[in-house]
C-alpha positions in Angstrom: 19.5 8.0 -12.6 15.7 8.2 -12.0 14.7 6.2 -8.5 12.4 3.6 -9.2 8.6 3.9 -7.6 5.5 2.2 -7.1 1.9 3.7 -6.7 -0.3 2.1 -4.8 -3.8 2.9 -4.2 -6.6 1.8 -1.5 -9.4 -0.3 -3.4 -11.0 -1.4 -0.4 -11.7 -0.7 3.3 -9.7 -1.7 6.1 -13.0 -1.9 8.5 -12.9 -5.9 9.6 -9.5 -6.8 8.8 -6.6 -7.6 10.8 -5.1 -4.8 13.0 -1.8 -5.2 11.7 -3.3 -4.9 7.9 -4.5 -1.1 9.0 -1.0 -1.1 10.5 0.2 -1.8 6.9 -2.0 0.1 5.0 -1.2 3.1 7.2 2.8 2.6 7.1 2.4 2.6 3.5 0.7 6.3 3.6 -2.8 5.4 2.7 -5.5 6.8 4.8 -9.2 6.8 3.4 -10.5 4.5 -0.1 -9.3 5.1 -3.5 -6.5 7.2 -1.7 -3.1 7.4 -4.1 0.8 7.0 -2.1 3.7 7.3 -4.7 6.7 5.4 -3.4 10.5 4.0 -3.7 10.4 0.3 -4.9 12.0 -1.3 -2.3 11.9 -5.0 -0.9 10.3 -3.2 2.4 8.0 -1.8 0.3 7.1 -4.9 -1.6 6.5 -6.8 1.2 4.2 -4.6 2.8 2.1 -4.8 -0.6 2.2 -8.4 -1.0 0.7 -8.4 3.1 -2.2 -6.3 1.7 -2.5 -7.1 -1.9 -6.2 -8.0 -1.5 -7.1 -4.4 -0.1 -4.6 -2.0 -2.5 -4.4 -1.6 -6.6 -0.3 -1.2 -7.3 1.2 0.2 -10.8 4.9 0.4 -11.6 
């Protein structure tokens, strides 16, 4: 059975937000803009999308 996943990408910067958003974006893999992480669909994971859904693009 194939696991499940979620790409997410960086659409905008992280300069002026919170510091635990760049905590987020960072725990989620993504370092610089437009930059791609391919990960398991978890709850974990969906939370820490839904905390910076204004700053990332997600598909799947």
């Amino acid at each position: 059975m194939a696991e499940k996943t979620v790409k997410v990408t960086l659409v905008k910067s992280v300069i002026g937000t919170k510091q635990s958003h760049r905590a987020t974006v960072k725990g989620l893999g993504l370092r610089r803009l437009n930059s791609v992480s391919v990960l398991e669909d978890t709850p974990a994971v969906r939370g820490m999308i839904n905390k910076v859904a204004y700053l990332v693009k997600c598909e799947g």
